[in-house]
GUDRENBA-85725 format. One line per field, with one value per residue: residue number from 0; residue in three letters; x, y, z of N, C-alpha, C, CB in turn. Coordinates in nm, 2 decimals, decimal comma. Last residue first. Glycine has a CB too. Layout:
# GUDRENBA-85725
seq = NUM/...;
type = ALA/...;
nc1 = X/...;
nc2 = Y/...;
nc3 = Z/...;
cac1 = X/...;
cac2 = Y/...;
cac3 = Z/...;
cc1 = X/...;
cc2 = Y/...;
cc3 = Z/...;
cbc1 = X/...;
cbc2 = Y/...;
cbc3 = Z/...;
This chain:
# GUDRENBA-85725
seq = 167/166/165/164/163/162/161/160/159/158/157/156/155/154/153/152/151/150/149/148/147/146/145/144/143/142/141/140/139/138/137/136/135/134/133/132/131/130/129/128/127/126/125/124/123/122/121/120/119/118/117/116/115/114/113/112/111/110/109/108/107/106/105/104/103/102/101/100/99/98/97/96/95/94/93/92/91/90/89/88/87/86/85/84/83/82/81/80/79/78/77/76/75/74/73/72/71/70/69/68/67/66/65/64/63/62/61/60/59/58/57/56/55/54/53/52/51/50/49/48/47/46/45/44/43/42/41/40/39/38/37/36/35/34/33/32/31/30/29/28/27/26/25/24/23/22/21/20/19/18/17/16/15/14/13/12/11/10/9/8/7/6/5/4/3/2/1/0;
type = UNK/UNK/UNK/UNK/UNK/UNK/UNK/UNK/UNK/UNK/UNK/UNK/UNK/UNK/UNK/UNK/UNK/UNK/UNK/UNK/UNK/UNK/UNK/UNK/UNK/UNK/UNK/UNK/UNK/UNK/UNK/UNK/UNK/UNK/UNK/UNK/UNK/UNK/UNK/UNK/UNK/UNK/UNK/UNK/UNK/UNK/UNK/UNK/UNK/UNK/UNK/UNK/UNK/UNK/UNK/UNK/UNK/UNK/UNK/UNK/UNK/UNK/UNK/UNK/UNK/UNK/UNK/UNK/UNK/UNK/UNK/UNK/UNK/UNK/UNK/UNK/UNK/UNK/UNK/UNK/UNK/UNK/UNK/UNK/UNK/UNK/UNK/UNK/UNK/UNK/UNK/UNK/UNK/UNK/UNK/UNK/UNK/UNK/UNK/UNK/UNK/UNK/UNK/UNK/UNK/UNK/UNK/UNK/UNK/UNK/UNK/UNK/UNK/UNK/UNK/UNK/UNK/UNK/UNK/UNK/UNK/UNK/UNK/UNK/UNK/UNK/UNK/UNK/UNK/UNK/UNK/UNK/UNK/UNK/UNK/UNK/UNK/UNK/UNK/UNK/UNK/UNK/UNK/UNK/UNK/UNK/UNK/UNK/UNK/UNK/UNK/UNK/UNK/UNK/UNK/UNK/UNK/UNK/UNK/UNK/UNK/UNK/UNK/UNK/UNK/UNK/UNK/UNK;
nc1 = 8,57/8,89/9,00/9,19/9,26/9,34/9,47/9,58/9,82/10,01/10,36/10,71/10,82/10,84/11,08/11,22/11,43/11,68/11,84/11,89/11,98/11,81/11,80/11,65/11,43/11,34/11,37/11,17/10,93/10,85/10,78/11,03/11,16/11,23/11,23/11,39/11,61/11,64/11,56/11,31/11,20/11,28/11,08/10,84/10,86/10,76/10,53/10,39/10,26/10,23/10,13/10,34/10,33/10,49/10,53/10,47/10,42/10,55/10,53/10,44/10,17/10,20/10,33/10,14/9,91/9,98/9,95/9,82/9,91/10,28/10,44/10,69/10,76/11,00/11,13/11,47/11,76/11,73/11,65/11,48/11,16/10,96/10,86/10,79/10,86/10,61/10,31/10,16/9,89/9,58/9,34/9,03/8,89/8,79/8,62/8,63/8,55/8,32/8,13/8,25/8,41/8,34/8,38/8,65/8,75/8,65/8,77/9,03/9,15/9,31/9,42/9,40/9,44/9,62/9,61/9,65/9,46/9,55/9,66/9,71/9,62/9,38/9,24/9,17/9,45/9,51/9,35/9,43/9,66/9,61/9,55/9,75/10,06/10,24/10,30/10,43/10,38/10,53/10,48/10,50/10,51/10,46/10,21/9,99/9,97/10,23/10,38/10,17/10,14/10,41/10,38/10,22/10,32/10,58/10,42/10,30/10,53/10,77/11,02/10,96/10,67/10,36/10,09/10,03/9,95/10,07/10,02/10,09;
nc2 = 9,22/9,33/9,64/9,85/10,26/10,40/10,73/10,99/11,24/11,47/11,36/11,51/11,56/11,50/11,54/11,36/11,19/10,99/10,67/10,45/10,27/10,15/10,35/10,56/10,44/10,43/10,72/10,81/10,58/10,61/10,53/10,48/10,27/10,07/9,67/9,54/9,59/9,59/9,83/9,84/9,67/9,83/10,04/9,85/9,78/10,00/10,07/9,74/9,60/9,77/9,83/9,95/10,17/10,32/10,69/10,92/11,11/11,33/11,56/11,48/11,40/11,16/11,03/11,05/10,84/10,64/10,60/10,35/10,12/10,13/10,13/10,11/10,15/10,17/10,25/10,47/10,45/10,32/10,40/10,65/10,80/11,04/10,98/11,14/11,09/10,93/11,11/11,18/11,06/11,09/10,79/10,63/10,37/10,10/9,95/9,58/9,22/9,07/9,17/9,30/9,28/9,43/9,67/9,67/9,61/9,78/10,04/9,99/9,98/10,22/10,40/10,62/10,53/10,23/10,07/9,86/9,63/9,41/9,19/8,89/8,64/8,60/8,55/8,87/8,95/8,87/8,94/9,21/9,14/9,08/9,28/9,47/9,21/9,15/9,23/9,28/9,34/9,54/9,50/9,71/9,96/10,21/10,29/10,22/10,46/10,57/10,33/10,22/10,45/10,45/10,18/10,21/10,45/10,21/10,06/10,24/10,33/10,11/9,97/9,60/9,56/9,56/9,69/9,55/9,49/9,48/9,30/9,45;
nc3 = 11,27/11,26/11,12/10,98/10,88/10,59/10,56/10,36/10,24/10,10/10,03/9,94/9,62/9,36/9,17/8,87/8,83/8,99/8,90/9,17/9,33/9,56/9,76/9,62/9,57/9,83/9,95/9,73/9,59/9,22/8,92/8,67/8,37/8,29/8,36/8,39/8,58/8,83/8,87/8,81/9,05/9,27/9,19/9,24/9,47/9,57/9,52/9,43/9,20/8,86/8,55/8,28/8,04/7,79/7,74/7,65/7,87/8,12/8,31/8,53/8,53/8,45/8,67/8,85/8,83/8,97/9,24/9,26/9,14/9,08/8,74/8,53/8,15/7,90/7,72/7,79/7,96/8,28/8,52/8,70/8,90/9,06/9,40/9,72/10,04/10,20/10,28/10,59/10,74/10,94/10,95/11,07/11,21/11,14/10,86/10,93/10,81/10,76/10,59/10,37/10,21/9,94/10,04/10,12/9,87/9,68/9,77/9,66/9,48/9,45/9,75/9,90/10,14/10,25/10,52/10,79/11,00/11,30/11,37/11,21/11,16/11,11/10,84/10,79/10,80/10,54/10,43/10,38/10,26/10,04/9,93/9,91/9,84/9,97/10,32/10,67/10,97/11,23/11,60/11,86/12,09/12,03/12,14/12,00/11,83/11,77/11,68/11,52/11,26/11,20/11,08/10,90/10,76/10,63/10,45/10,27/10,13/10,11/10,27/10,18/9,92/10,15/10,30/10,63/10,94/11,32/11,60/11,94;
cac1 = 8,39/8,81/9,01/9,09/9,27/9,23/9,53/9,48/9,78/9,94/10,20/10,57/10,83/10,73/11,04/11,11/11,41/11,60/11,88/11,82/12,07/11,84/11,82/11,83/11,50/11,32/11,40/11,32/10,95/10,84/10,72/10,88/11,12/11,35/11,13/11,28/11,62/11,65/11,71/11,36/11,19/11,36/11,18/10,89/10,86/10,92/10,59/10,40/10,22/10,29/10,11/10,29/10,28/10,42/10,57/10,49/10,31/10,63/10,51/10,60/10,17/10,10/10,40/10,21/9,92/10,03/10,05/9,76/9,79/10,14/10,43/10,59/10,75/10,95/11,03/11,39/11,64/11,83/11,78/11,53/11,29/11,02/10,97/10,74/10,90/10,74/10,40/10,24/9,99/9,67/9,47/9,12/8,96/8,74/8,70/8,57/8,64/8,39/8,06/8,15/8,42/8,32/8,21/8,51/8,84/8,60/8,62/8,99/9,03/9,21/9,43/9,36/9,28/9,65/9,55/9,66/9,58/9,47/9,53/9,76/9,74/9,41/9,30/9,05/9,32/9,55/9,32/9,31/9,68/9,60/9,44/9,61/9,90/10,26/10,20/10,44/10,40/10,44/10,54/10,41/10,47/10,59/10,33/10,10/9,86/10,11/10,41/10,17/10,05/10,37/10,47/10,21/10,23/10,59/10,52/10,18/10,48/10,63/11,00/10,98/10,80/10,51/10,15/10,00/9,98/9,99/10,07/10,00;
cac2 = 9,27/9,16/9,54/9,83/10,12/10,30/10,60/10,95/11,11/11,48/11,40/11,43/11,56/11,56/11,48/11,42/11,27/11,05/10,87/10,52/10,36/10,05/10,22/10,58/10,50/10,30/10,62/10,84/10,63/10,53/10,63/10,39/10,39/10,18/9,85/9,49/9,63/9,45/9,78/9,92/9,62/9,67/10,08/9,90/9,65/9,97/10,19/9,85/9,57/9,63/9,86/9,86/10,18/10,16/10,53/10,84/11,04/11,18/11,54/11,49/11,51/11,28/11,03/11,13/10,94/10,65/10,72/10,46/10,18/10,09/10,20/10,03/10,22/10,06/10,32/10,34/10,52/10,34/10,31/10,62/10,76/10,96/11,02/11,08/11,24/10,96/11,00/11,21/11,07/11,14/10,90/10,69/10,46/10,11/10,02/9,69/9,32/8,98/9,04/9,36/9,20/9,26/9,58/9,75/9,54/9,63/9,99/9,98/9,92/10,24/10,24/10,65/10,56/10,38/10,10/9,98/9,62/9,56/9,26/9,04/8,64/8,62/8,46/8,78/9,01/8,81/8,83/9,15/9,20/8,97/9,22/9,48/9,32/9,16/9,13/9,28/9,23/9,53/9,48/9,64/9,79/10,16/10,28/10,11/10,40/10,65/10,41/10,17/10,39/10,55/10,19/10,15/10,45/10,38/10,07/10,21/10,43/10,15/10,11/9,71/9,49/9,58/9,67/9,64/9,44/9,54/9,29/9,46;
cac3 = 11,30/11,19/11,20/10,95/10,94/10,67/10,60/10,46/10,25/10,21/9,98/10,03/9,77/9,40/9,26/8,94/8,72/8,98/8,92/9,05/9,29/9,45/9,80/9,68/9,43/9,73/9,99/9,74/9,72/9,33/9,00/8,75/8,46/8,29/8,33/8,37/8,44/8,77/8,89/8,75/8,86/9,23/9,20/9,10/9,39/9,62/9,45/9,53/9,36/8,99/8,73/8,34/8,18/7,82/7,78/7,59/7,84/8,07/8,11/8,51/8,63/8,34/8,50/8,82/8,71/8,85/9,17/9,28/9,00/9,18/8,89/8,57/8,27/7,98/7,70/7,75/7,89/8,20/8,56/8,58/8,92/8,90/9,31/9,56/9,90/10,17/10,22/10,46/10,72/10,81/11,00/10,96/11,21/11,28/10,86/10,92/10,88/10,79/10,75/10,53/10,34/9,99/10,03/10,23/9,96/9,64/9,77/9,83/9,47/9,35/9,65/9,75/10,09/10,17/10,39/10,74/10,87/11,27/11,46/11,24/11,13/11,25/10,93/10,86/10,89/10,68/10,42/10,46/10,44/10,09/9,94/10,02/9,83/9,87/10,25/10,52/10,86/11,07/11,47/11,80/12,10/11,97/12,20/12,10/11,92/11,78/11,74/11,60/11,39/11,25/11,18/10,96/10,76/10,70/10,59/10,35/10,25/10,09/10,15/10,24/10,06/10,12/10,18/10,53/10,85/11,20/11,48/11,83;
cc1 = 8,45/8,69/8,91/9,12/9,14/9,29/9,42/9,52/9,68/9,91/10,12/10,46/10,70/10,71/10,98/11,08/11,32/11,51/11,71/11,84/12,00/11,93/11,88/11,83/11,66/11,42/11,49/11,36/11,14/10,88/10,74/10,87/11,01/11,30/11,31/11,18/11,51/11,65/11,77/11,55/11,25/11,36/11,34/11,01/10,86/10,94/10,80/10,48/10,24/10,23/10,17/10,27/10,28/10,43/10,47/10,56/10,36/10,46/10,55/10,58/10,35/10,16/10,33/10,34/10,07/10,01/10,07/9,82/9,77/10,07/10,25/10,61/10,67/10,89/10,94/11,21/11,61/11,71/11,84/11,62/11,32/11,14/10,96/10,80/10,87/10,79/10,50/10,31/10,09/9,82/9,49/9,23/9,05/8,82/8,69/8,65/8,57/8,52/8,21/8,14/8,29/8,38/8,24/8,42/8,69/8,63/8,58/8,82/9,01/9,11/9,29/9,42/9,26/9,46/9,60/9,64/9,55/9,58/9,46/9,61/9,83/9,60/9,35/9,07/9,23/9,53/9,40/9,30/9,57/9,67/9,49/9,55/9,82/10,13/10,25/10,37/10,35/10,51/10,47/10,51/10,41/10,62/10,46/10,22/9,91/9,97/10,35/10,29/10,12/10,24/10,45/10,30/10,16/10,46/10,52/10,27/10,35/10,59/10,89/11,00/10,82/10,57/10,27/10,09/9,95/9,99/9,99/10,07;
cc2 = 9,16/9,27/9,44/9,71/10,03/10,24/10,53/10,78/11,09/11,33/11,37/11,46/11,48/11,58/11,56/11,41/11,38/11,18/10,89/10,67/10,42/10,16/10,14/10,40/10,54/10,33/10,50/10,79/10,67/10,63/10,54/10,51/10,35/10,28/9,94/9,61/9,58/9,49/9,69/9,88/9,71/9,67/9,92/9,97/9,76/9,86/10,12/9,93/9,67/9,70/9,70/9,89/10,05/10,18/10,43/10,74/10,97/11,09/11,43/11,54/11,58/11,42/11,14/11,11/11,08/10,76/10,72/10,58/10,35/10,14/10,11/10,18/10,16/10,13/10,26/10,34/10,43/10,41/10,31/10,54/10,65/10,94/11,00/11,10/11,12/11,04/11,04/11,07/11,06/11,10/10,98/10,82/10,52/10,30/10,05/9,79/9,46/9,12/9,03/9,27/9,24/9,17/9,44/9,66/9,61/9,57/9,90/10,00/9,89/10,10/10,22/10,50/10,60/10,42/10,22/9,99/9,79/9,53/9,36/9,06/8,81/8,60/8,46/8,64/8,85/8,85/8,73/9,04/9,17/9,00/9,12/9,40/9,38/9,25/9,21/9,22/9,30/9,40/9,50/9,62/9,70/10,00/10,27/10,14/10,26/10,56/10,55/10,27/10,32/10,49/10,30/10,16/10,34/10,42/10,16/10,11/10,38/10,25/10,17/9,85/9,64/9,56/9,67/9,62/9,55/9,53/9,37/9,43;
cc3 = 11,43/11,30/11,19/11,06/10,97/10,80/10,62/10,47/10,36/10,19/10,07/10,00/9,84/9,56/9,31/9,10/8,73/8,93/8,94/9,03/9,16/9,31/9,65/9,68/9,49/9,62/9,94/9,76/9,71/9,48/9,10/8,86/8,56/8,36/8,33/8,30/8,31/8,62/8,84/8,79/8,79/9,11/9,18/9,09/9,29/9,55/9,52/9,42/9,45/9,12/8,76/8,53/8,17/7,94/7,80/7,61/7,72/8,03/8,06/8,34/8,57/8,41/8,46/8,73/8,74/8,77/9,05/9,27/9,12/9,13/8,95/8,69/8,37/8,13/7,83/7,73/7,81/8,07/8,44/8,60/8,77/8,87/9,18/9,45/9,80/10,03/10,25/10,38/10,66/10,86/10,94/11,03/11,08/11,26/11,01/10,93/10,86/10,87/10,78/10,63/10,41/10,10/10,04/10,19/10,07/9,78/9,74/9,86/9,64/9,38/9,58/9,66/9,97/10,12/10,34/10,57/10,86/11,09/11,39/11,28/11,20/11,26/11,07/10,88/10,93/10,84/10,55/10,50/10,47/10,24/10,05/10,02/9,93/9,78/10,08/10,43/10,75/11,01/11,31/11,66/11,99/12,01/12,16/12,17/11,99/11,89/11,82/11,70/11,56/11,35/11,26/11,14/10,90/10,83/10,71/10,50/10,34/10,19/10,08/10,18/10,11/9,95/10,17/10,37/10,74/11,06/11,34/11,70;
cbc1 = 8,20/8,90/9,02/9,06/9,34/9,18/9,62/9,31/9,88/9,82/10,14/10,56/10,85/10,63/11,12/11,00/11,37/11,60/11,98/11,68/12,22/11,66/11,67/11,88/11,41/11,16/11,30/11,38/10,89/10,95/10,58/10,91/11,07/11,40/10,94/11,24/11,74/11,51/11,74/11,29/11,04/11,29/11,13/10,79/10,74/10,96/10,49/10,47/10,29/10,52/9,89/10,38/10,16/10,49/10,63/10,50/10,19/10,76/10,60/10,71/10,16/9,89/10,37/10,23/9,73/9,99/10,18/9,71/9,55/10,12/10,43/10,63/10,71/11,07/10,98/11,43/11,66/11,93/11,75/11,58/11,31/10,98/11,09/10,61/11,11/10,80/10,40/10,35/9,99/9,65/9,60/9,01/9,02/8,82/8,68/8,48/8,79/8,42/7,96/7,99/8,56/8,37/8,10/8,43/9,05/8,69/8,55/9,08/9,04/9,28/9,46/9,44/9,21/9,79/9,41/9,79/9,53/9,53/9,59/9,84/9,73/9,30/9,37/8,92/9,20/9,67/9,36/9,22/9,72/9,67/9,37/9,52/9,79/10,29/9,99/10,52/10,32/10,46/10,59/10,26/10,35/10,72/10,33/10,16/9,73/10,07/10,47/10,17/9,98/10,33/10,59/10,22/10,20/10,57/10,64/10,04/10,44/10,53/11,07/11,08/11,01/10,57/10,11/10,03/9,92/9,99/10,08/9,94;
cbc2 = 9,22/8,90/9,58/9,83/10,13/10,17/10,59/10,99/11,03/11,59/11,33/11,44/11,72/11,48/11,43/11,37/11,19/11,03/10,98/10,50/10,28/9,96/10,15/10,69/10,66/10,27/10,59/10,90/10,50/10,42/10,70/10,18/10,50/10,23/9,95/9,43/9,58/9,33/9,74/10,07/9,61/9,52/10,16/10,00/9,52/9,93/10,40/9,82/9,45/9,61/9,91/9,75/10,25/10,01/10,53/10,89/11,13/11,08/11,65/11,32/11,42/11,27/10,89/11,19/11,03/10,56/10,73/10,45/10,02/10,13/10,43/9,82/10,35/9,95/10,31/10,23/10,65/10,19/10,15/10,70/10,68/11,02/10,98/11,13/11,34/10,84/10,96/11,31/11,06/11,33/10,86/10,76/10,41/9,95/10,11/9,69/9,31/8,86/8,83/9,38/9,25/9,19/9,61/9,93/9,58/9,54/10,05/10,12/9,78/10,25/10,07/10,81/10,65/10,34/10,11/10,02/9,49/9,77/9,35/9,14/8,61/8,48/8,43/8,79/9,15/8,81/8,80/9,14/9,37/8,85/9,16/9,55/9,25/9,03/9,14/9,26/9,08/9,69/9,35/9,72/9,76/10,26/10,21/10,00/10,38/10,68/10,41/10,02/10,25/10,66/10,19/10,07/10,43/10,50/10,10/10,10/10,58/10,04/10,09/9,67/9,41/9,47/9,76/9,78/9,32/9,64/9,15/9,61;
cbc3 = 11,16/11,26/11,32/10,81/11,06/10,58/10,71/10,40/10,26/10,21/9,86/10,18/9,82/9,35/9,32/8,89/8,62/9,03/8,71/9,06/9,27/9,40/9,87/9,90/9,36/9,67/10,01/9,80/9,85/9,31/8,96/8,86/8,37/8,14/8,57/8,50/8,42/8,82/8,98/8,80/8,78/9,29/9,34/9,05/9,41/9,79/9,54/9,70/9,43/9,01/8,80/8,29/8,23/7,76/7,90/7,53/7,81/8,26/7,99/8,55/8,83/8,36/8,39/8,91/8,70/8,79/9,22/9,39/8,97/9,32/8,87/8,61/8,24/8,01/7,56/7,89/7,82/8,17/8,61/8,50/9,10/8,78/9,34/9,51/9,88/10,18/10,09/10,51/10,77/10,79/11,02/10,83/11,30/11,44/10,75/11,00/10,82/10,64/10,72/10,50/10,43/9,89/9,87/10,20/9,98/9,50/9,71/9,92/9,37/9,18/9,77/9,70/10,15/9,98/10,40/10,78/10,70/11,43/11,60/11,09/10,96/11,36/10,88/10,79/10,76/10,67/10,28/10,41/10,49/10,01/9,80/10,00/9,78/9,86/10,33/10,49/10,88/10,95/11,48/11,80/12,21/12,03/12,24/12,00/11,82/11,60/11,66/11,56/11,31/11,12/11,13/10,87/10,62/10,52/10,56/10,23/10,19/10,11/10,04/10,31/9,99/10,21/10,11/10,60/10,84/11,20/11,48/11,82;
């Protein structure tokens, strides 16, 4: 089974994935990585991958349901935790990126006087915070050890629900 979901690597919709197929393959099976949801669908409905995984609180995962209908379908939903949720710092500054679907826990940390920019994942913000692009970014422990970020908050794991989704 090839399952596709949100990367790069260090995403919990990874994670998420891998849990699946460990859970329902067996542990027979690989994750491809895609740069968006959108375009895991997309590699859904090229036949590029069998099944794609979803985070259920991705703020446009209701555009990605209606405007496939003819074409893939939700077949199953899971639980399963994120990885410990972090507000993580490379240098001080006012520059802050994160994924649109954790973004509010900046509000959640008292941190409301930064320039939010949203990027692709919570592990591509953690990189843009290394690269020095942003100074701050709500990301995965993991993602924030990996690329040596101090970290300023941490919200440990979060309950979570999962789509999966497969071609009609």
């Amino acid at each position: 089974m090839k399952v596709g979901t949100l990367g790069p690597a260090l995403t919990n919709s990874e994670k998420a994935a891998e849990y699946y197929i460990f859970k329902e393959a067996s542990n027979e099976g690989e994750v491809q990585l895609y740069t968006t949801p959108e375009l895991s669908i997309e590699g859904l409905k090229n036949g590029e991958v069998d099944k794609v995984i979803l985070c259920v609180v991705y703020p446009k995962l209701n555009d990605i349901v209606f405007k496939n209908l003819d074409k893939i379908r939700m077949s199953s939903l899971f639980h399963f935790n994120t990885m410990p949720m972090v507000i993580a710092e490379g240098a001080k500054g006012s520059r802050a990126c994160s994924h649109p679907a954790p973004v509010e826990l900046f509000k959640a940390a008292g941190i409301t006087d930064k320039d939010i920019t949203l990027v692709d994942s919570n592990s591509k913000a953690a990189q843009l915070v290394k690269e020095n692009k942003y100074d701050l970014c709500v990301t995965t422990l993991k993602a924030a050890e990996k690329f040596d970020l101090k970290i300023i908050k941490d919200f440990g794991e979060v309950p979570m629900g999962w789509a999966v989704f497969e071609r009609v």
